[in-house]
C-alpha positions in Angstrom: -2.3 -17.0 -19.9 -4.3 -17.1 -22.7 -5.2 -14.4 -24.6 -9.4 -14.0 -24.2 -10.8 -10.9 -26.6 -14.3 -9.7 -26.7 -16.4 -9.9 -30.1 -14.3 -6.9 -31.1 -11.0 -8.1 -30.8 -10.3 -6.1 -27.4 -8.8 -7.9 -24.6 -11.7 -8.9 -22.1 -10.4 -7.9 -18.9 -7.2 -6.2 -17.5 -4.2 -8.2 -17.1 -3.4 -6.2 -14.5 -6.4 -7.2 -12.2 -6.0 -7.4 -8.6 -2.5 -6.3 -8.8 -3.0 -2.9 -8.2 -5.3 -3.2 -4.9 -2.6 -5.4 -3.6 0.0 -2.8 -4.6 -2.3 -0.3 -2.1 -2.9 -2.6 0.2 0.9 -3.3 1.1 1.3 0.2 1.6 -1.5 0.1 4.7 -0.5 1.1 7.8 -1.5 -1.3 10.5 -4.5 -1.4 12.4 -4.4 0.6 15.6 -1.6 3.0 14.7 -1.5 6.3 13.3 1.8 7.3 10.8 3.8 9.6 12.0 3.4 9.5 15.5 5.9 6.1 16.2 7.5 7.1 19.5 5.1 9.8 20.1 2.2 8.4 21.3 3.4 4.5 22.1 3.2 5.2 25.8 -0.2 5.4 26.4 -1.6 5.4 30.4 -5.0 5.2 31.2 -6.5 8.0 30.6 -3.2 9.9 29.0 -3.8 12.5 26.2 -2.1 9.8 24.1 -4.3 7.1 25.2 -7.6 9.3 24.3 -6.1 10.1 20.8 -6.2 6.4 20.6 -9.0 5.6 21.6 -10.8 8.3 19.4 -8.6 6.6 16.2 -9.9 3.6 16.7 -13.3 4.2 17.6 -13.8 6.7 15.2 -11.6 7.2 12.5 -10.3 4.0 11.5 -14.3 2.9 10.8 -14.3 5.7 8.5 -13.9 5.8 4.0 -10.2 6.0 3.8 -10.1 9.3 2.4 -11.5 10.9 5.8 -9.7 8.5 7.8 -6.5 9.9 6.3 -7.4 13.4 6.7 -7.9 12.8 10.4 -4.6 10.7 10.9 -2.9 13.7 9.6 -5.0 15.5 12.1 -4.3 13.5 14.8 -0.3 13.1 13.7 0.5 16.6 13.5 -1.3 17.4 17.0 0.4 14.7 18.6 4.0 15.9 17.5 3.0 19.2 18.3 2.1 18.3 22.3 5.4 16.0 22.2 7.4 18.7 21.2 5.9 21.8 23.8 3.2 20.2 25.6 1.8 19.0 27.5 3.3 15.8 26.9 1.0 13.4 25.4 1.4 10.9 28.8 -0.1 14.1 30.8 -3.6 13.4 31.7 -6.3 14.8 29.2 -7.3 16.4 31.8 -4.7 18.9 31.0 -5.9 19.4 27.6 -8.2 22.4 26.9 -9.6 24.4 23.9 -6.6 27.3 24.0 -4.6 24.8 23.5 -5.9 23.7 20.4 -5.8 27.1 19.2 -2.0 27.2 20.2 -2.0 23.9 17.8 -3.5 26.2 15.0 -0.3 28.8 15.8 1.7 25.8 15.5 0.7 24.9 12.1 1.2 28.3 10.8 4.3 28.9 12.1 5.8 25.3 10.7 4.5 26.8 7.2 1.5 24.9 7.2 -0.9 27.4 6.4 -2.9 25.8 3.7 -7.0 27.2 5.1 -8.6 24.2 3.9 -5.7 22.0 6.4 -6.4 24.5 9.0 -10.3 24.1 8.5 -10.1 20.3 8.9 -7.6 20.5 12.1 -10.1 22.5 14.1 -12.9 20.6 13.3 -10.8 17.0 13.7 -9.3 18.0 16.7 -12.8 19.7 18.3 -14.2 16.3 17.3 -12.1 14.8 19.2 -12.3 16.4 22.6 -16.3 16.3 22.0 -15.8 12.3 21.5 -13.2 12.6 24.7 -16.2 14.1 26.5 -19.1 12.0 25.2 -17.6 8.6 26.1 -14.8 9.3 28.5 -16.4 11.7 30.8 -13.0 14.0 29.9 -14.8 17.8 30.1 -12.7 19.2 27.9 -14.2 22.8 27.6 -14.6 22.9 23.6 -17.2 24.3 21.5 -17.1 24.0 17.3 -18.5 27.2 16.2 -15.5 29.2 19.0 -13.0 27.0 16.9 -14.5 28.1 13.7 -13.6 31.8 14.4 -9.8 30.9 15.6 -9.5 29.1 12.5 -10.9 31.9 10.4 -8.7 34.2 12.6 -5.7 32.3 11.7 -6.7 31.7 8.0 -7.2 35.6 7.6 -3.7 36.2 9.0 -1.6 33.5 7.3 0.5 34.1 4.5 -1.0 32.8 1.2 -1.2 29.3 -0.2 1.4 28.8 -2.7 -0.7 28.1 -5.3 -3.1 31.3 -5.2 0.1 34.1 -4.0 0.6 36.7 -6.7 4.2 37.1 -6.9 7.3 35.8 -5.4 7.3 38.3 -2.2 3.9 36.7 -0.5 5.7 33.5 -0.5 8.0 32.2 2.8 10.8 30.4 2.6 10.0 26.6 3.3 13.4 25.1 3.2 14.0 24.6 6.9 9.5 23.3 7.1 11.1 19.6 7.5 13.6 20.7 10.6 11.2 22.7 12.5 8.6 19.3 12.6 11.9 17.4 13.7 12.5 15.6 10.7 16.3 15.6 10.5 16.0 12.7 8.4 15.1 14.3 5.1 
């Protein structure tokens, strides 16, 4: 490759062009799935909790700027291990899916030591999104209402133990080392 410099004896353009965007680009996910929930949600019957967490991804998320499309994988991810591991099972019909237990989701969170508010925030409002699209184009009447999931999440926030970057001494923090066990990672 030849080397091309400008009129002051910089190189015009990055060697490296292109490479990096492809470097991001093989580390996509596929279209259609979410990470994190592989065996979780890949049985899917019509009208399923799985299959409406699908639905919603695709209609809603995956159109969205990647940052906000990861925020609500995440979302989506940690809900669906969640209802995998204590219900109900993500096959159940959605039916069987109501706004307590979304807060019981929240509970979840904290107790798996992920207490971070602005994570909390972002699950109630992804996850009341979610039943709101459920009921908008699915018919689903799933009792939800965003500014009732507010206060849980404020509720919860107020009670959970402290981020560890603002905690004040060693004694506000939890021990996390068991975090990857109790979301059924044994792999780690």
């Amino acid at each position: 490759m030849a080397d091309r410099r400008d009129i002051y004896g910089r190189r015009a353009t990055s060697s490296s062009r292109g490479k990096t965007i492809q470097r991001i680009l093989d580390h996509q996910h596929a279209a259609g799935m979410i990470p994190g929930t592989e065996g979780v949600l890949d049985d899917r019957p019509d009208g399923s909790i799985a299959a409406v967490i699908m639905a919603f991804h695709a209609a809603w998320v995956e159109p969205k700027q990647v940052t906000t499309r990861r925020a609500y994988e995440r979302s989506l991810a940690f809900f669906a291990r969640d209802l995998a591991a204590n219900g109900p099972d993500p096959t159940r019909p959605v039916t069987e899916l109501d706004r307590e237990r979304i807060v019981a989701h929240l509970d979840w969170r904290i107790a798996a030591g992920m207490h971070d508010p602005g994570e909390l925030q972002r699950a109630a409002l992804h996850l009341t999104r979610l039943c709101e699209w459920a009921n908008e184009q699915l018919d689903a009447n799933i009792d939800v209402d965003r500014a009732w999931m507010r206060e849980r999440a404020a509720d919860r926030i107020a009670l959970a133990p402290p981020p560890f970057h603002v905690a004040s001494s060693a004694e506000q923090l939890r021990d996390t080392s068991n975090d990857a066990a109790t979301l059924g990672d044994s792999e780690s």
